[in-house]
N, C-alpha and C positions, 0 to 999 in steps of 0.2 A: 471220782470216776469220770465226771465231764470234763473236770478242766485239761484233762489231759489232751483229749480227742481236738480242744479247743486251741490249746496251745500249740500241736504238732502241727494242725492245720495252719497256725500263726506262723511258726518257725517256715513250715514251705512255702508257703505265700511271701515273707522274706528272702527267699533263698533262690528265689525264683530269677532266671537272666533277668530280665525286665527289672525287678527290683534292686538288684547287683548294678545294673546300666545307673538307675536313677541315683542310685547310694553313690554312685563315681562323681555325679554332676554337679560340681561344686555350686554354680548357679543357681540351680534347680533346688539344695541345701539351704541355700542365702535366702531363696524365696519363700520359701518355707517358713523356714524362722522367721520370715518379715510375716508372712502371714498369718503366724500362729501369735502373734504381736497382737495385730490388729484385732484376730480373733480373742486373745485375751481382755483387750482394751472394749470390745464391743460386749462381750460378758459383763466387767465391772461395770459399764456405764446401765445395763441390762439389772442389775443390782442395787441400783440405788445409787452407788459410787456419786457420780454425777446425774442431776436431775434435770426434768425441762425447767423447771424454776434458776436452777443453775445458772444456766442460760437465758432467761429471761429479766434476770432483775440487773438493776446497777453498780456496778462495784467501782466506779471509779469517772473522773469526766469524760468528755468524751472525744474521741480520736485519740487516747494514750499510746507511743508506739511501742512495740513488743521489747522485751531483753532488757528491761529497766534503762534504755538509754538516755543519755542528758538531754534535758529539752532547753530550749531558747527561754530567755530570762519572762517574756513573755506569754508562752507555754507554761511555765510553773507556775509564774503569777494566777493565772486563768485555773488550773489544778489545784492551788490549794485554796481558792476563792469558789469554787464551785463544789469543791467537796464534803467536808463535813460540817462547814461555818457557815451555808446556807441553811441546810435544814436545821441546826441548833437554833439560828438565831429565829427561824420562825418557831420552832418548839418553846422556846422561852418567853414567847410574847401569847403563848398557846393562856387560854384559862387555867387547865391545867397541865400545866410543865412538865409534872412529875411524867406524868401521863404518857406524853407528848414526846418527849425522852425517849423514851421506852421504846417507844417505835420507830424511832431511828436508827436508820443500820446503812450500810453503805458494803455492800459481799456480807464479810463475816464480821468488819468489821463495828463497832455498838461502840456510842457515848460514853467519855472515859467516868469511871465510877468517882465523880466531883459532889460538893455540894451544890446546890444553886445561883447561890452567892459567887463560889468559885469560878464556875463555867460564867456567869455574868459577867465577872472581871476580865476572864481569857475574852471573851468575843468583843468586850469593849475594846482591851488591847489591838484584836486584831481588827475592827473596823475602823480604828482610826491609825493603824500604818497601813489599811486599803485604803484610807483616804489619801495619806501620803503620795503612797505608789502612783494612785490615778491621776496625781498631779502630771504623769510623765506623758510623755505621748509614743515614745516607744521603748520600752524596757532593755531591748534589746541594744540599743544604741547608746544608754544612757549606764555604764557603769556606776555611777555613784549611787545607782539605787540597789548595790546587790546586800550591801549589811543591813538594809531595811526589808530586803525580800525573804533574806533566810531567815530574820527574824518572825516576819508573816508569815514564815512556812514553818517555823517553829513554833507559833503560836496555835496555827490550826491543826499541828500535829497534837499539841497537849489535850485537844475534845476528843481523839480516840483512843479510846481502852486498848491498852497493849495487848496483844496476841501472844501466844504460848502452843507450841505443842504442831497439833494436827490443825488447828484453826490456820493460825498464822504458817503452814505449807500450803492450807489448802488455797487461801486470800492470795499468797505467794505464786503458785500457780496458775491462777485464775488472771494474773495483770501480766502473767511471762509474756505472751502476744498480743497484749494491749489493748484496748478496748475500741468498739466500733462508735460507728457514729450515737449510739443511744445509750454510750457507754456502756454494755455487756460485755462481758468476758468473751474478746475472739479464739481463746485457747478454749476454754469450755463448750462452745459453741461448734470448734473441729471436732474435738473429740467426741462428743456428743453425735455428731454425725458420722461418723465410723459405724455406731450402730445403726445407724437409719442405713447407710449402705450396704453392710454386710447380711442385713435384713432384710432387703428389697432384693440382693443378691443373691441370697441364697433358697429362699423362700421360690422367685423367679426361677430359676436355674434346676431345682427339684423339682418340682410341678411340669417344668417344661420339657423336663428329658424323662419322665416319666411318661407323659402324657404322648410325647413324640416317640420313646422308644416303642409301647405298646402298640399304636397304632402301625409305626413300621415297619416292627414281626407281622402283624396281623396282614397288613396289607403284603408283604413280599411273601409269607408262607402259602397264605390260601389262595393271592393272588385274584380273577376273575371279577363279581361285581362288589367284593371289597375289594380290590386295591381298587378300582375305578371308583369308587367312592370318597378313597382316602385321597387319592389324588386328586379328584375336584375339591374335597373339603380346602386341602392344605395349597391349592392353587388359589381356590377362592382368597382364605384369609392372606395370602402376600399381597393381593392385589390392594390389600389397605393400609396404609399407612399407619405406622406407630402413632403418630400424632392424632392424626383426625381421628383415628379408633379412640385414642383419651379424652379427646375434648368432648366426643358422644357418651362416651363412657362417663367422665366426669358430670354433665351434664346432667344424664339417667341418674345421678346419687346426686343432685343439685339438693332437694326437698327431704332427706333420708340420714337419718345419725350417721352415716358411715361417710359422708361429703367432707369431715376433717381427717378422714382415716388416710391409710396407707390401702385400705381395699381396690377403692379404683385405679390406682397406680398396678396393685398385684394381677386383677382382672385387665386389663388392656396388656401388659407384660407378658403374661400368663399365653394370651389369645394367640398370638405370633408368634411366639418364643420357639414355638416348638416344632417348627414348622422344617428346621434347619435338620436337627436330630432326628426328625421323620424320615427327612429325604436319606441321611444316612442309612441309618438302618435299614431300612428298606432293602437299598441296594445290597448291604451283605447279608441281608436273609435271603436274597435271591439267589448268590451265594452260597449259604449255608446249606438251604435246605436239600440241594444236591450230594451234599456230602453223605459218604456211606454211612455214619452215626446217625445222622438222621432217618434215611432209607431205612436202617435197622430196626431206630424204634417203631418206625409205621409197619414193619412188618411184624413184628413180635406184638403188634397189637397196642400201643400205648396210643390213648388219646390226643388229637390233636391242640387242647390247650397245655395237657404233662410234657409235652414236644417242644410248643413255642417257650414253656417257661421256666423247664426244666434241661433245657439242648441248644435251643437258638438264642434266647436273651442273655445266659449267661455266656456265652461267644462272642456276644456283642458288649460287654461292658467294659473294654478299652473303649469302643466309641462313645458308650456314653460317659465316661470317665472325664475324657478331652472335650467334649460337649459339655459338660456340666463347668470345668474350666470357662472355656469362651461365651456360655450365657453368662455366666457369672460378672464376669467382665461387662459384658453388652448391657448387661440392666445397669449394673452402677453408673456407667456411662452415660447413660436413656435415661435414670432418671435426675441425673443430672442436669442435663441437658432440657429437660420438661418440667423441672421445679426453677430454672432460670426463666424458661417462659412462664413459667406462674400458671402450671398446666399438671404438676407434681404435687411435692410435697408441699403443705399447707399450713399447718396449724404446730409443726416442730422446725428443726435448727437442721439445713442439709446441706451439705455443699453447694448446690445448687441456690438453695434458697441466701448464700451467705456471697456467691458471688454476684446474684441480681440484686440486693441488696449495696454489696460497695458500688453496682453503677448505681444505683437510683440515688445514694447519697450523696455521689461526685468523688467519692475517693481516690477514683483514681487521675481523675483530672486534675487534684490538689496535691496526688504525688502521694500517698499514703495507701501504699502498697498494703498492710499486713494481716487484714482480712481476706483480697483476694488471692493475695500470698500464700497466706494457711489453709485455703480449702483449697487451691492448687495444689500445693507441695502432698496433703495425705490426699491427694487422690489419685498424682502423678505416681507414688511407690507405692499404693496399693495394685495400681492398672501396672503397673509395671512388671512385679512380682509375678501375678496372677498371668502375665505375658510371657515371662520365663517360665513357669512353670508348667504352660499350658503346651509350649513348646520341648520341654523335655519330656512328657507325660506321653506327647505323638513321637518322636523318639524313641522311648524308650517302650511306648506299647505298642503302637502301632506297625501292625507285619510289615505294612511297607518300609518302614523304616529300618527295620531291625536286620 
């Protein structure tokens, strides 16, 4: 007996110009699906899928670049010399080895299942064709050293235990864009932040056009010394800067468990956000409330909060539709832009935090694009998307448009 009511109601809410418009707009489709990507990617990472640990530990040397490409004879040298044949060889000189072993890991991948003896043989082999190699002074220039390098790369391959299954995809994955300067996974590290953005996004964007739409009925319905109030409120907060709002903000949580959160970023967000969607609405409840459905219900006696939230908000929810779009956008953006000045996010992996990172480490002065690379590229087709889409949505709702 409900689903019914619930469905019809679905089908005409489909059927509707507006939705027939958007359904034509093959962009607006594209965007979509890109979105609905993202938003899947942000769920699993939300799941466990991928962890902050993920992200934080070592899986490989460091500067590897993305897409398994070949590296300079000197490059691998340095890769399989610093990968799993340093920490072996201090594990085995460990009191106890066994021990010692054990806790060596490199991503997924763990000390190949040898005896002691064995692995002693392997690291001898390969410390003395690294002592070979070092004879050289540039690997790269020096061909005759390559049947002794793949040897040494064959040697430090035998200390790690072969992968199988979901291990060795996930190891696989995690080296596909290579690792940064502290050698972490920069593929783990984007995707990882997909959730911090779409979280900051969305969290910002709801809050904000709530907080704006309510206040905008309020103030254009009753008008007198609330809209004069909402208007100084929402004049007041533009005249302050996103910025210096966070850094006080930030600040105020210096001393307080929430100073590694995402709270001071949602509160400084939050405080402005909503300032835009106010001023909309406003203006079409001003609008609105002339209209003879509304006259109606003040005559027949219906309350003026059943009016503003039963007749004029929902009038108003193409604007806040297209509003929730472009905040959406502006936080990802903002917080981007304020965890590069190291005024955002803190204590996790954001885009933000992964592009002021490749300056500080020189990346890109050495030419090793692929961390600023990958937190460009998903955040370029996320703001993308959410551009196209924001623009068929006004299109396709908005009266003026249609």
């Amino acid at each position: 007996m409900i689903s019914r009511p619930i469905s019809s109601r679905l089908r005409r809410l489909l059927n509707t110009r507006e939705m027939r418009k958007l359904r034509r707009d093959k962009g607006a489709l594209c965007a979509l699906l890109v979105i609905g990507c993202y938003l899947l990617i942000a769920l699993a990472v939300m799941s466990n899928l991928i962890s902050r640990q993920d992200c934080t530990q070592v899986i490989g040397s460091n500067g590897m670049p993305g897409f398994f490409l070949e590296e300079s004879r000197e490059r691998r040298f340095e890769n399989a010399r610093t990968s799993m044949l340093k920490p072996v060889l201090r594990a085995l000189g460990h009191p106890d080895p066994k021990a010692a072993l054990a806790d060596v890991k490199l991503g997924r991948w763990r000390v190949a299942e040898k005896s002691l003896d064995e692995l002693q043989q392997i690291t001898d082999d390969a410390v003395a064709l690294r002592l070979i190699l070092n004879e050289s002074e540039n690997l790269d220039e020096e061909p005759q050293f390559e049947a002794r390098l793949v040897e040494f790369e064959r040697k430090t391959a035998d200390l790690i235990k072969p992968l199988s299954g979901w291990d060795n995809f996930m190891q696989n994955a995690a080296l596909l864009l290579g690792t940064d300067a502290q050698g972490r996974s920069i593929f783990f590290r984007g995707v990882y932040s997909i959730k911090v953005a779409i979280q900051i996004g969305v969290v910002t964007a709801i809050v904000s056009v709530l907080i704006g739409a309510v206040l905008g009925a309020a103030a254009g319905y009753w008008g007198g010394w609330v809209d004069s109030l909402i208007v100084w409120l929402y004049t007041t907060f533009s005249s302050i800067p996103n910025l210096v709002l966070l850094v006080v903000i930030a600040y105020a949580f210096t001393d307080s468990d929430a100073k590694d959160t995402l709270l001071p970023v949602y509160i400084a967000f939050c405080s402005t956000f909503w300032i835009g969607t106010c001023r909309v609405i406003r203006g079409e409840t001003l609008k609105l409330k002339e209209q003879e459905y509304i006259q109606a219900a003040q005559t027949a006696g219906f309350g003026s909060w059943r009016i503003l939230f039963r007749h004029v908000l929902p009038n108003t929810s193409h604007l806040m539709l297209i509003n929730f779009s472009l905040l959406l956008i502006g936080a990802i953006k903002s917080e981007v832009i304020l965890s590069f000045l190291g005024l955002g996010v803190k204590s996790q992996p954001s885009w933000g935090v992964m592009i002021r990172d490749a300056g500080n480490n020189g990346d890109v002065m050495t030419g090793f694009f692929w961390q600023i690379g990958t937190a460009t590229a998903f955040m370029f087709v996320l703001v993308l998307a959410f551009n196209i889409l924001s623009d068929a949505l006004q299109d396709a709702f908005d009266p003026k448009h249609l």
